[in-house]
SEFI-411694 format. One record per atom (N, C-alpha, C, O): x, z, y; residue in three letters. Coordinates in steps of 0.001 Angstrom, whole numbers, padded with zeros to 6 digits, always signed. Last residue first. Layout:
XZYAla
...
***
This chain:
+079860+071400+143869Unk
+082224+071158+144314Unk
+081621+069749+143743Unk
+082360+068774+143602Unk
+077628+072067+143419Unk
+078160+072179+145071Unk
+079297+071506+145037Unk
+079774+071019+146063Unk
+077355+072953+140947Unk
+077079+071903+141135Unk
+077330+071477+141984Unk
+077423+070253+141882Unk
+079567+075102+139304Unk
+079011+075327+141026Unk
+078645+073463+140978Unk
+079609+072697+140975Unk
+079120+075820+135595Unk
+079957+074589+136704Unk
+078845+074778+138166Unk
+077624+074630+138112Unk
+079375+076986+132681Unk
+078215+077438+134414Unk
+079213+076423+135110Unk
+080381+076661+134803Unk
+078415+076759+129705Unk
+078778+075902+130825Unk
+078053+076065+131963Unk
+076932+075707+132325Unk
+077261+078045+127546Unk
+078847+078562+128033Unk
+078574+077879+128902Unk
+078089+078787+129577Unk
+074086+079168+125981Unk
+074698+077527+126802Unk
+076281+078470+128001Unk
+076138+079261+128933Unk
+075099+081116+123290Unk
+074489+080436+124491Unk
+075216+079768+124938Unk
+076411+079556+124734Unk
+075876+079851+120089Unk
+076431+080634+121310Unk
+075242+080200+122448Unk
+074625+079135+122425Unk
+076360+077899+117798Unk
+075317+079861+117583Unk
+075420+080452+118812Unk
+075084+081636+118834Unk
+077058+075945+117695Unk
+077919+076814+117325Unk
+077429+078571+117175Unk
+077815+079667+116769Unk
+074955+074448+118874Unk
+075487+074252+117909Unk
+076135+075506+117518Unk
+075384+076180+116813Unk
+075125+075848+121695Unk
+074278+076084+120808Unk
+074264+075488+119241Unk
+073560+076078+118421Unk
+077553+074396+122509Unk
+077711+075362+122035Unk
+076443+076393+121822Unk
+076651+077605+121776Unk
+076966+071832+122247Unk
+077739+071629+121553Unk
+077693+073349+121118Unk
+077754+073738+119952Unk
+074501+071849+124246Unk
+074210+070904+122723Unk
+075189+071840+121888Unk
+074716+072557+121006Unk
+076366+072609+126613Unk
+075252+073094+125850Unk
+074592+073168+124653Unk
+074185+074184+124090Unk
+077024+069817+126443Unk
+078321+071259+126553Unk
+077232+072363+125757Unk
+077321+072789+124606Unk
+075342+067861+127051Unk
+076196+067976+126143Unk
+076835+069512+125672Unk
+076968+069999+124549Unk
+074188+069424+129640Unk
+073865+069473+128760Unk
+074635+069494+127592Unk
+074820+070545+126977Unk
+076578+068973+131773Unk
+076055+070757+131262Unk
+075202+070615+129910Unk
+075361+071486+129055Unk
+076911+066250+131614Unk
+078151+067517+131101Unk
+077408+068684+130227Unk
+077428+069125+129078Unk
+074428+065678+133028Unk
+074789+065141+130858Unk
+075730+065960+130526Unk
+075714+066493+129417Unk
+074445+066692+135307Unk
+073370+067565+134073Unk
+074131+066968+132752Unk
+074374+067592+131719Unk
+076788+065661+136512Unk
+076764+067174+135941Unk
+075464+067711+135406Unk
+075310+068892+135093Unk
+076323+063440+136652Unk
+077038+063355+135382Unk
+076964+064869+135087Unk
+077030+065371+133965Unk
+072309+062862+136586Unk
+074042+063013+137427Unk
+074986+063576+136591Unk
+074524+064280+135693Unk
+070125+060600+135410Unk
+071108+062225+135146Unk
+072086+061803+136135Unk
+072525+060683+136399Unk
+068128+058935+136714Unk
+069405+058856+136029Unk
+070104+060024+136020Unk
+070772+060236+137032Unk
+064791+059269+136944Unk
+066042+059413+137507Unk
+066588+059053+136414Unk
+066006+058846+135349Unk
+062359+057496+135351Unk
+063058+058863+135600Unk
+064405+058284+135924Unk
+064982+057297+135468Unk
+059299+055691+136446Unk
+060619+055242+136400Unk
+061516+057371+136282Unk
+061189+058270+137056Unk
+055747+054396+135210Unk
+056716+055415+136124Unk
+058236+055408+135323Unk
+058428+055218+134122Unk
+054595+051417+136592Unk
+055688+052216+135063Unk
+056354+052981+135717Unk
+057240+052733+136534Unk
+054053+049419+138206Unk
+053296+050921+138091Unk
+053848+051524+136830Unk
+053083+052212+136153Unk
+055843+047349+138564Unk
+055554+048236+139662Unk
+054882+049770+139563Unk
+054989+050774+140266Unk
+055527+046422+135986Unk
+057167+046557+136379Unk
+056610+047993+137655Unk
+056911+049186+137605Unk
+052532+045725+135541Unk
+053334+046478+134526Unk
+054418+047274+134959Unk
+054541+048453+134627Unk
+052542+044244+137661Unk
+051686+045166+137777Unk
+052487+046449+136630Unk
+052846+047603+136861Unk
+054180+042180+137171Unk
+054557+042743+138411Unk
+053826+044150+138025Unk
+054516+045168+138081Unk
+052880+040953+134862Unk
+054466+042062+134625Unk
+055303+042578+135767Unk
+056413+043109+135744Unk
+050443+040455+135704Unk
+050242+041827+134632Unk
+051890+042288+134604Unk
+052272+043443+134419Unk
+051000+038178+137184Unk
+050510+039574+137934Unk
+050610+040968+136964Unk
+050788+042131+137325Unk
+052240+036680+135469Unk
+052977+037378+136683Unk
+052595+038355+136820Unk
+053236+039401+136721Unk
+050076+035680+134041Unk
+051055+036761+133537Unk
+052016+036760+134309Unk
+053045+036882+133644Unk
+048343+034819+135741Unk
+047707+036201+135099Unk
+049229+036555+134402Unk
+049497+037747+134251Unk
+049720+032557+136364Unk
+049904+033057+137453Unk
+049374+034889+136507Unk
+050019+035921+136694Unk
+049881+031225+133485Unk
+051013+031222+134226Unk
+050618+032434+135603Unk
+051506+033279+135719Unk
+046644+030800+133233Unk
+047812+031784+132241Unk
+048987+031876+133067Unk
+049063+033041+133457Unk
+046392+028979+135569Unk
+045875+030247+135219Unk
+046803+031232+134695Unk
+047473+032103+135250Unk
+048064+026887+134648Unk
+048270+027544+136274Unk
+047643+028805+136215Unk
+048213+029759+136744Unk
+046684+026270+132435Unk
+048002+026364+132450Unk
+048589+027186+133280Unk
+049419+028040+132969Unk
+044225+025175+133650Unk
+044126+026306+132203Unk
+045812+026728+132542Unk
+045891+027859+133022Unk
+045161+023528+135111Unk
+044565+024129+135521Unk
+044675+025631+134843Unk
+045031+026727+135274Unk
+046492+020959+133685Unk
+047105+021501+133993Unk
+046577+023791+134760Unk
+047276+024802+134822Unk
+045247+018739+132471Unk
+044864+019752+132463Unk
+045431+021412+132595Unk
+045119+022474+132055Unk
+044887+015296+133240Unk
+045826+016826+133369Unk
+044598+017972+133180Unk
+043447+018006+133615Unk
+044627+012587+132216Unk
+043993+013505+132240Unk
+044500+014661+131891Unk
+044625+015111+130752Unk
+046138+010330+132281Unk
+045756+010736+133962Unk
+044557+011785+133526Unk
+043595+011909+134284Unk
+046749+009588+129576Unk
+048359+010331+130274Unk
+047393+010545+131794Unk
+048132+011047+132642Unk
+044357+010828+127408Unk
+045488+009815+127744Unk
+045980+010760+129361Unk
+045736+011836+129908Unk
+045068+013191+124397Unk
+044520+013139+125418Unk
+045551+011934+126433Unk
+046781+011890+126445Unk
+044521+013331+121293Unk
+046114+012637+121819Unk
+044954+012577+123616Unk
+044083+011708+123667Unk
+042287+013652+119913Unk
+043270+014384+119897Unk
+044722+014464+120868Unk
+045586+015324+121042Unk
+039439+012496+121351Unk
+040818+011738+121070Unk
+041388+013564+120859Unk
+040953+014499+121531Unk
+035995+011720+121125Unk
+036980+013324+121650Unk
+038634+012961+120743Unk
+038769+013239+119552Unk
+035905+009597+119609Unk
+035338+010031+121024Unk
+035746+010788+121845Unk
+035868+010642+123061Unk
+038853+008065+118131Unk
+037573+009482+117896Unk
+036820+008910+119600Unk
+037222+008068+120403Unk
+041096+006240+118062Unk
+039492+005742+117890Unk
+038353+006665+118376Unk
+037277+006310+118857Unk
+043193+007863+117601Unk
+042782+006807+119005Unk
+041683+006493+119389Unk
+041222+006416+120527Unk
+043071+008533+115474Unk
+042867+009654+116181Unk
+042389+008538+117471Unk
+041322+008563+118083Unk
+043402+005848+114300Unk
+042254+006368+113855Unk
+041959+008204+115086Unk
+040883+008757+115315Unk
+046049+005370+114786Unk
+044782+004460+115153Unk
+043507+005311+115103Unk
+042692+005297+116025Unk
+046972+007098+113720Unk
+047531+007169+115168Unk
+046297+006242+115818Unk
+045770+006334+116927Unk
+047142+006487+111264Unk
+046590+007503+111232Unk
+046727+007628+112602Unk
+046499+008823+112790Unk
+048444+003255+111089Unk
+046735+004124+110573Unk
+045876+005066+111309Unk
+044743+004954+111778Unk
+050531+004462+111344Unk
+049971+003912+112235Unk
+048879+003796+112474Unk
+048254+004028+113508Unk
+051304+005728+108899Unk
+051693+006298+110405Unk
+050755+005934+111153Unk
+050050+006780+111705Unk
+049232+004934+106268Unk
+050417+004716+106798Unk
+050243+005172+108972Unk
+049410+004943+109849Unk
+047845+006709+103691Unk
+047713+006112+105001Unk
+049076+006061+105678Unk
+049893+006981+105649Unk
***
């Protein structure tokens, strides 16, 4: 079957594959579009969030890491105050 044939023949059905150009169905579309806002507002807004270390826990930690590595208790007392 040649191209045209086959463009004729969807043309022909009752229920057309090729829907003509003043029948929007835009509706279904506006749906999905607005339900997945709400689920990645809902998602973004209710995902509990943890602080950001302050550089003096990643210090004390690291430091810690390094000299429990080594077989020692955690060496790093730093006055968090200065």
């Amino acid at each position: 079957m040649e191209a045209w044939q086959i463009w004729a023949h969807l043309l022909q059905q009752k229920n057309p594959v090729i829907r003509p150009p003043g029948d929007d169905h835009a509706m279904p579309a506006l749906m999905f579009l607005a339900a997945f806002i709400f689920v990645g507002l809902f998602v973004e807004v209710c995902s509990p969030s943890e602080p950001e270390p302050s550089w003096y826990e990643r210090y004390v930690e690291d430091n810690c890491k390094r000299c429990e590595l080594e077989g020692n208790e955690c060496c790093v007392y730093i006055d968090a105050t200065r």
